[in-house]
N, C-alpha and C positions, 0 to 999 in steps of 0.2 A: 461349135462355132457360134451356136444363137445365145446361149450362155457370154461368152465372152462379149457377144457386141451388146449385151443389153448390160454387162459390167462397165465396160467401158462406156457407153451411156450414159449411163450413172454416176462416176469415177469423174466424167467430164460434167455434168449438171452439178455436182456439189463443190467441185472445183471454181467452175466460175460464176456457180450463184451468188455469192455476195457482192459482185463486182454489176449483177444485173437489175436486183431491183435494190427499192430504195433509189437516192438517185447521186452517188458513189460523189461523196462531200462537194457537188455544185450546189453553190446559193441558192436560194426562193431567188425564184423573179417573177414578185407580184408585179402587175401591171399597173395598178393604179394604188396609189393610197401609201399608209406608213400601220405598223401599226406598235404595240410595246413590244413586242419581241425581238424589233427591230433594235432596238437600244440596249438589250440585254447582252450577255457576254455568250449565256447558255439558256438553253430550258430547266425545267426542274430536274432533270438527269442529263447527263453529258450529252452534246449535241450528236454524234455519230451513235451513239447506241439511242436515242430518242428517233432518227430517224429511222434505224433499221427495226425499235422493236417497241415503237410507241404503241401498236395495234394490241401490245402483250398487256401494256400497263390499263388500256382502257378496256379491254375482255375482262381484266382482273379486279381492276376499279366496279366495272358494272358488276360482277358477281360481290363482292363485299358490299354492296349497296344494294340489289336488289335482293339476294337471298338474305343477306344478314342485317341489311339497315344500318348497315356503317356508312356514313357521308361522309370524306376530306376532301379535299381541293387539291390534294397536290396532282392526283391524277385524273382527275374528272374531264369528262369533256367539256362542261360548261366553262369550266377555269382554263381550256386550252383556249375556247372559241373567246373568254372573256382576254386574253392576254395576243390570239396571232391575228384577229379579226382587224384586217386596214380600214383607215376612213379617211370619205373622200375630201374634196378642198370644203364641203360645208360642214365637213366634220361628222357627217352622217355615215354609221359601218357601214361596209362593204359585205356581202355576207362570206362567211369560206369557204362557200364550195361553187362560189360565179367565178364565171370564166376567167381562168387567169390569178386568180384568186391564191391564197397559200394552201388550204386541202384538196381545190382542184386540179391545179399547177400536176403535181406529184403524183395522185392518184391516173391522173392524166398518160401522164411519163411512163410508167409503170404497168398499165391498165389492170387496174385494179378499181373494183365496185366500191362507191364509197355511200352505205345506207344510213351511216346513224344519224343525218338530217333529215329522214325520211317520217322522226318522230322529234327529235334534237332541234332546239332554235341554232341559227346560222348567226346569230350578232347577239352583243352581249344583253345576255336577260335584263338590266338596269337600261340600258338604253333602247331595249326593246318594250317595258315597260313604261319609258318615259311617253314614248309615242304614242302608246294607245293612250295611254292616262290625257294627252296632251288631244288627240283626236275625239275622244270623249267631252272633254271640258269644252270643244269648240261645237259638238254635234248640240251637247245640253245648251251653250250658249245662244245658238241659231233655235232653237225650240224655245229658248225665254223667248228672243224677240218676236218671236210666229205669234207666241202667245200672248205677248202683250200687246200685238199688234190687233190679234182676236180679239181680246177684251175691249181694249179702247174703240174698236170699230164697232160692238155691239151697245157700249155708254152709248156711245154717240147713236145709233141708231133707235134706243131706247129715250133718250133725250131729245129726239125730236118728234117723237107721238107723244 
């Protein structure tokens, strides 16, 4: 008898698992933003097998890349987060994995742990590099003016003894 219930168990877990995760062909419903995915027809692989087994492409992505030093973009995550990542009305991304968001949304649904942003940027590397780049040139700019402000306060303090 313990035989049978733990076949039928099993018999009923493989039956209805593909109807439980994944999140069985409902739309993303990001909360806020648009992003290019949104305009697309598909992803890089057909949209129902992308959802049930994107997790395979990028375990498989990362080994061709970190053991062998092979780089493409068709399956990377940087090329997912550069292509699903919404932004908001100032056009600034949204990251994937904020509330609501398209890899929180799902992983959400699912409950499933989602860590590769735990080392992975969340918004596309170009635009995330635009911002430091943009934050840097504003920090050097405030250190000219400190420092010309030094300067000209010590002429002038030198100029009057």
């Amino acid at each position: 008898m313990y035989q049978f219930t733990i076949r039928l168990v099993v018999i009923i877990t493989i039956i209805t698992s593909p109807n439980t995760f994944s999140h069985s062909d409902n739309p993303h419903n990001i909360s806020e933003g648009k992003s290019k995915a949104d305009s697309l027809e598909q992803c890089v692989e057909p949209t129902d097998v992308m959802r049930k087994k994107h997790f395979n492409f990028l375990y498989h992505q990362r080994d061709k890349t970190v053991i062998n030093g092979i780089r493409t973009k068709k399956h990377s995550l940087a090329n997912c987060v550069d292509c699903h990542v919404a932004h908001n009305q100032q056009g600034e991304p949204i990251p994937v994995n904020s509330e609501g968001q398209f890899c929180q949304t799902c992983h959400v649904k699912t409950a499933t742990n989602i860590d590769c942003f735990s080392c992975h940027a969340t918004v596309p590397r170009d635009r995330m590099s635009q911002n430091i780049l943009k934050d840097n040139l504003n920090k050097v700019s405030n250190l000219q003016n400190k420092t010309d402000k030094l300067l000209y306060y010590y002429q002038m303090t030198l100029n009057e003894k």
